[in-house]
N, C-alpha and C positions, 0 to 999 in steps of 0.2 A: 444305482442310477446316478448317484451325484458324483462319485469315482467317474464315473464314462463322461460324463458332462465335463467334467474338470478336466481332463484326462484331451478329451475335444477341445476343451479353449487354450489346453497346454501348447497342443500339436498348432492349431489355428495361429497363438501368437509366432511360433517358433516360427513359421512361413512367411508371415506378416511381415516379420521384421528381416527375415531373406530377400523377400522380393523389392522391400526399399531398400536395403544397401547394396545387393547385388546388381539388381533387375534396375534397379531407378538412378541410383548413383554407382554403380560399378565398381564398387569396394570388396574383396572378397572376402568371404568368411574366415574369422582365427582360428583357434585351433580346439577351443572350448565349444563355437559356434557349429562348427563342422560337427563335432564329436554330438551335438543334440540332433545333427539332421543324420545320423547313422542310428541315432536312436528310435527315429522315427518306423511307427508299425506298417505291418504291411496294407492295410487298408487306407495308409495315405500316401501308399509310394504313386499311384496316378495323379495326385496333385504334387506331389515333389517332382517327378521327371517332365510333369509339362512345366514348371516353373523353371529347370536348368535347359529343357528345350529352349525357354524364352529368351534367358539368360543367353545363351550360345547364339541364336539367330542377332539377338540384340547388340553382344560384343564383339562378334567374329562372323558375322554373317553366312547365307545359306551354304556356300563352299565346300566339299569334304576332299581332305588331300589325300589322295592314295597312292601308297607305297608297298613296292617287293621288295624283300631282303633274300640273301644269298648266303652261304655259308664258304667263304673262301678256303678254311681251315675249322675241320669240324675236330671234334674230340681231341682227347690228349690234351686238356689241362689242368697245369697244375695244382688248380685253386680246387677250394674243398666249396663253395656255393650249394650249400646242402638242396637244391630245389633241380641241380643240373645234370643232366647226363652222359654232358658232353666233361666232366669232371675224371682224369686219368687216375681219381684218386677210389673211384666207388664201382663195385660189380655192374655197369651198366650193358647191355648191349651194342651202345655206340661205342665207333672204333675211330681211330683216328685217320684224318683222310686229309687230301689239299684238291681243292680246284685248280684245273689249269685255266689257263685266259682265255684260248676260244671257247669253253664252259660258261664261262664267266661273260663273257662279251655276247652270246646266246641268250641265258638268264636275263641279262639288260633288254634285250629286244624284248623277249616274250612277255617282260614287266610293261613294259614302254607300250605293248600292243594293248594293252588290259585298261589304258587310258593314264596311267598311274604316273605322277611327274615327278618320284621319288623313288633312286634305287639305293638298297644301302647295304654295303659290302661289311660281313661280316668275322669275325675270326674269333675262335676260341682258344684263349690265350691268356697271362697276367697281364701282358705287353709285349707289344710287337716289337721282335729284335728286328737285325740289319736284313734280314731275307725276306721279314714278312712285310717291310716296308717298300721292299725291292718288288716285289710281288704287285704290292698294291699299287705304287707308283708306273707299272705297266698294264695292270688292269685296267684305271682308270684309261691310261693313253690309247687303250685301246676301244673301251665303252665311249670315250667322246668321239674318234673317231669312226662310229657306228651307229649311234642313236642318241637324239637329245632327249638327255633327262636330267636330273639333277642329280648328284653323287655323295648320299653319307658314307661315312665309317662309323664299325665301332669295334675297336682294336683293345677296349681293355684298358688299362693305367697308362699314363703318358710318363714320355720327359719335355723340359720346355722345347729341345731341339725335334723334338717328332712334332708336336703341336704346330709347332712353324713351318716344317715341311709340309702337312697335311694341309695346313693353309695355302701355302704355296700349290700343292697340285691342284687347288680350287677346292677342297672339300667342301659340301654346301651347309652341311651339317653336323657333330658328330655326336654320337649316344654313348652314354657311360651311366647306367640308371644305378641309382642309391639304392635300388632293392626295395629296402623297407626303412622303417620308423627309424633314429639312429640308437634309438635305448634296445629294439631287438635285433641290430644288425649280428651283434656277438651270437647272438643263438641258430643265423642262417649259415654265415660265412666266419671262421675264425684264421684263414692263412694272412687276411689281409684286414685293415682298417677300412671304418665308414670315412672317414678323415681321410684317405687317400684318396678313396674316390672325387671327392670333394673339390680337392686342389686338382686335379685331372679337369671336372668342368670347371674351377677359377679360370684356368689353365686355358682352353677351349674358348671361352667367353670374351678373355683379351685379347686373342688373336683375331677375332671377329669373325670366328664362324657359328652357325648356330646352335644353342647348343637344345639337346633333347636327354630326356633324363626322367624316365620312369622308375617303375618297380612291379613289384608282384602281391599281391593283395589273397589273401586265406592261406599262409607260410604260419598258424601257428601265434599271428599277432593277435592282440587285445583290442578292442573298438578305441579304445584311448591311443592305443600305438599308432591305429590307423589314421585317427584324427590327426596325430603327433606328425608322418608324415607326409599328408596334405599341407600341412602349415608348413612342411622344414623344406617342400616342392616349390610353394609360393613364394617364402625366403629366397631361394635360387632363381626366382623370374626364370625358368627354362621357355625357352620357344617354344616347344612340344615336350608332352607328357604321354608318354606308353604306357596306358593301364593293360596289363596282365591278371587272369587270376591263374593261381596255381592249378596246374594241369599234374598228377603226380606221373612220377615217372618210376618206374622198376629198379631197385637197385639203387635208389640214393634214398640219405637219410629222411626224405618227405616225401616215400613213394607209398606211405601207409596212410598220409591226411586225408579225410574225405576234403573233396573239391567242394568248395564255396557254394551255397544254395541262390536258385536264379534271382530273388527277393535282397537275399544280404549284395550280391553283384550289383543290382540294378542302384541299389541306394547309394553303394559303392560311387558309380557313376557318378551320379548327381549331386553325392559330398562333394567332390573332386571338383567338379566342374562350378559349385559354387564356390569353393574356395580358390577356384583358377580361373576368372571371367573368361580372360581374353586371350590363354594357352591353347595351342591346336592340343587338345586332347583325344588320342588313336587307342583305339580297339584294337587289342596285340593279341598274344598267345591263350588260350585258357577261355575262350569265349564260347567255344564252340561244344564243349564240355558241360561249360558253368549254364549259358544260356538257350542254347540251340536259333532255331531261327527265327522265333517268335523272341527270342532274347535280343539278339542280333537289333530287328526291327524297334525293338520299345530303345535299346542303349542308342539308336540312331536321333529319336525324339527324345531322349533324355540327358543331352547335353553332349555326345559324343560329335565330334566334327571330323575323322580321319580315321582310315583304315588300312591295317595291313592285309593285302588280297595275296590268295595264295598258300603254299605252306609254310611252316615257320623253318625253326634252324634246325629242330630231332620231332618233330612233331607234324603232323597234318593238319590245314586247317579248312577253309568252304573254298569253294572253287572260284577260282577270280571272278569269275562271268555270274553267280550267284550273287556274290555284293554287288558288281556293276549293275547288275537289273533290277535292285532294291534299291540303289542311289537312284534311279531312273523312276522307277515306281514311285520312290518320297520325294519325286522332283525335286533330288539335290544335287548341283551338278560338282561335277568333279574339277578340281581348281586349275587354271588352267598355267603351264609350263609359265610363261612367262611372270604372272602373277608370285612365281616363288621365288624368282632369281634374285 
């Protein structure tokens, strides 16, 4: 009885003292901080996700930005991202394939009809040589001549002279996610450095486009990793944050993990969002798995503000029109084009 007692005014303060720095002065959580709200039991995860709900309506308002991604260049890369399938280096099913630009300029419409003011062109790749910048520099020319929306990329490692060009054809945003923690990135991905990616968003940031930069969440890390980074996200002030959980995949070295439990996701969540006040924090790949549609629903109240509708880049996700009429149901409306220019 005094264990539980204790145990209650542990959990009580740990909240307490979230909802005044986060919720009241808008400071977000460190990395020590975070790591006691992932510790938190399942019996308090209803009062932790209404509290990153509050937190979210209160720093970023009712809004949720919705976005389609596209696979311009699927498989056939050479990196070893132990979580991927689209990787030329593991027995996977996916093959290596390119979109052409009326695909691609299609893809934009059917995004754009779904209400969504974000399309973002994607390629699997280390880095985009001279063809696949060639590619994409006629895609875009050809998506704005078609539909307004807004135009990420996310092409993989930079050089400064790409990062300028992609400034140059307007890019709105582009994606380059750290993955995981930087102490377990050697155990997901070893062809390339966390450090590289890094200087890629430095890179991205100067030029003045926005940048976005997730990861993938149940790859194998420790509740301390995962705290670790939340904290190394908030360092990089990203505009947006793509939470993923791992979805395993057949044929690469993490297609044996069980997938994240909807309870560990959901806390997930609401670390993130309190260590991130005022980042668009999006519901990406691995949700549909990890949560289903009562999961969907609760990460909606529980600090999420943006979603990817659609399928993902080797995976399936819920149906565009399924989110749309849940954004509509939790009366949150969808942010409108101009608003993100």
């Amino acid at each position: 009885m005094a264990d539980s007692l204790i145990m209650t005014t542990a959990r009580t303060d740990v909240l307490t003292r979230a909802r005044d720095q986060v919720l009241t002065r808008g400071i977000g959580l460190d990395r020590e901080q975070t790591r006691e709200i992932l510790d938190m039991p399942d019996d308090a995860l209803d009062e932790l996700l209404e509290l990153a709900h509050e937190v979210r309506m209160r720093w970023c308002g009712p809004d949720v930005e919705v976005e389609g991604i596209i696979s311009l260049k699927t498989g056939g890369c050479p990196e070893d991202c132990h979580f991927c399938s689209q990787s030329g280096l593991f027995a996977s099913p996916v093959r290596s394939a390119w979109l052409d630009i009326p695909m691609l300029v299609e893809a934009a419409k059917q995004t754009a009809k779904t209400g969504a003011t974000e399309f973002c062109i994607v390629a699997a790749v280390r880095g985009p040589d001279e063809r696949l910048m060639s590619q994409v520099k006629a895609g875009i020319t050809a998506i704005r001549d078609a539909v307004d929306i807004n135009i990420a990329c996310s092409l993989g490692m930079l050089t400064q002279a790409q990062v300028d060009e992609l400034s140059e054809m307007g890019v709105h945003r582009y994606n380059h996610n750290l993955e995981t923690a930087r102490s377990h990135f050697p155990n997901v991905v070893t062809t390339h450095s966390w450090e590289e990616r890094w200087e890629t968003l430095s890179m991205v940031r100067k030029a003045g486009m926005e940048v976005c930069c997730g990861g993938i969440v149940g790859m194998g890390e420790s509740l301390d990793q995962r705290a670790e980074f939340a904290s190394e996200l908030a360092a990089l002030e990203p505009d947006e944050v793509p939470l993923n959980f791992l979805n395993p995949r057949p044929g690469t070295p993490f297609g044996d993990l069980e997938p994240l439990s909807g309870p560990d996701a959901l806390r997930t969540v609401a670390a993130f969002r309190l260590a991130l006040p005022r980042t668009i924090l999006r519901f990406a790949g691995g949700r549909e798995i990890t949560l289903g549609d009562l999961g969907a629903r609760r990460g909606l109240l529980g600090g999420i503000n943006a979603v990817i509708v659609g399928n993902y880049l080797t995976t399936l996700g819920r149906p565009a029109e399924s989110d749309i009429d849940l954004l509509g149901e939790l009366q949150m409306p969808i942010k409108a084009l101009n608003e993100t220019l």
